[in-house]
N, C-alpha and C positions, 0 to 999 in steps of 0.2 A: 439426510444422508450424512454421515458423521467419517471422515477418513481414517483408515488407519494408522495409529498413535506415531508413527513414525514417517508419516505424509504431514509437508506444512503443507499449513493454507497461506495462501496470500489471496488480499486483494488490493485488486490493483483499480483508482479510481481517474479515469482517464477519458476527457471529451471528443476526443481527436479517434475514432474509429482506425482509421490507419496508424498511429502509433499506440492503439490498445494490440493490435494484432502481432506489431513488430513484435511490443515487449513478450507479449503471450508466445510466439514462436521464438523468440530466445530464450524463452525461459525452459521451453520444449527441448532445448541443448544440453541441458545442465546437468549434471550427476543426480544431484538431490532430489528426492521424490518429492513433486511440489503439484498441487492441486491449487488452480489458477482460475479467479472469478471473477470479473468486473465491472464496475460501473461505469456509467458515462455521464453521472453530475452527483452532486451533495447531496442529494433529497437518495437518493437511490442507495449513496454508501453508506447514510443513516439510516436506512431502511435496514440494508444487510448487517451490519456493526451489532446492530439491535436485535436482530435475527428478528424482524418484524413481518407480518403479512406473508409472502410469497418467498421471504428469506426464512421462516419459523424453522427450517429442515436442514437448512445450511449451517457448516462448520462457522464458530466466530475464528474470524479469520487470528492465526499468529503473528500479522504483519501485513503493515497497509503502503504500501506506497500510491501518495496520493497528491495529485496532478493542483498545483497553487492556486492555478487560474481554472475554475469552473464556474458552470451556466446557474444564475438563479443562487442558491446555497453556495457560498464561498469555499473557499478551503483553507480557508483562516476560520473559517466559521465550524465546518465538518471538523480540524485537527484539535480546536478549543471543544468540542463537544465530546470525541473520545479520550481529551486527556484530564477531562473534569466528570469525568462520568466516571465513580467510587468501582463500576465491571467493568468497563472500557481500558480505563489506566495506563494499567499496566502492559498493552496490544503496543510494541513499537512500529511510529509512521516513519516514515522515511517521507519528504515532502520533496517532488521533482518543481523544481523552479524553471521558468522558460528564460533568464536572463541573468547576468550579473548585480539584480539589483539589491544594494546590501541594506535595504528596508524592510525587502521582503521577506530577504534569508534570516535577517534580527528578529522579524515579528512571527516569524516559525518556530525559532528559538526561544522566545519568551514565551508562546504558547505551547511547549513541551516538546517540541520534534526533536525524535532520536536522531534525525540528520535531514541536509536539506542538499540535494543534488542537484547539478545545471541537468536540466533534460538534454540526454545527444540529440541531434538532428540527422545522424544517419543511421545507413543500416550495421556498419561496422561500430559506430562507437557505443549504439542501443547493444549489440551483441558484446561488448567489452565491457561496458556496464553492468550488465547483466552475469554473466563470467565474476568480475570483481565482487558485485551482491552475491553472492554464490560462496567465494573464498572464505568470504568473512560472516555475513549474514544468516546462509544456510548452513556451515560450515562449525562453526565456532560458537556464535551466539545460542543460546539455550532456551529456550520461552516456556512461560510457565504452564502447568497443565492445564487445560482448558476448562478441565472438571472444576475447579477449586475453587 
């Protein structure tokens, strides 16, 4: 099922069941027409990225935001495999970090991430974040056609 051209896709890869639901209903706020998919570890977001198996039908996503800390498959691992992959590439991740740590946010950045965000911890600042990825993200930045 392929969304209409002027529908993003995001996915969102996120282990936390309760903050995959937050973001997914803040993102329910938002002006932008956005079609919201997600995973809940690395083996599942390579699956979809890939459009592999049970993803074959599914849009590639225009944008991953995607959770640092995951089970099994890394997210240092999953961010280095869409940003070395010749069709992946060019898909900007945004990496949600659970901490100030500036090893992790450097080794985001060294392996391609179009940004690297502190995850909020509540429901007001997931909704402000959300809002903010909205202004600028859905808003302004352009992605490429998916056809190409």
């Amino acid at each position: 099922m392929t969304p209409p051209e002027d529908v993003i896709s995001i996915l969102l890869v996120e282990p936390d069941p309760g903050d995959a639901t937050l973001f997914v209903d803040s993102f329910g706020d938002v002006r932008s027409e956005t079609e919201i998919d997600t995973a809940s570890d690395g083996e599942t977001a390579l699956e979809f990225v890939h459009q592999r198996g049970e993803y074959a039908d599914r849009p590639r996503p225009d944008i991953v935001f995607l959770n640092s800390q995951l089970p099994e498959i890394s997210g240092e691992a999953v961010l280095s495999e869409i940003k070395t992959e010749p069709a992946l590439k060019s898909i900007p991740v945004i990496v949600l970090t659970t901490g100030d740590d500036d090893a992790e946010i450097r080794r985001s950045y060294d392996l391609h991430a179009n940004a690297a965000l502190q995850k909020p911890a509540d429901t007001e600042a997931v909704a402000s974040l959300v809002r903010s990825i909205e202004n600028f993200w859905l808003t302004f930045v352009r992605f490429p056609n998916a056809d190409l």
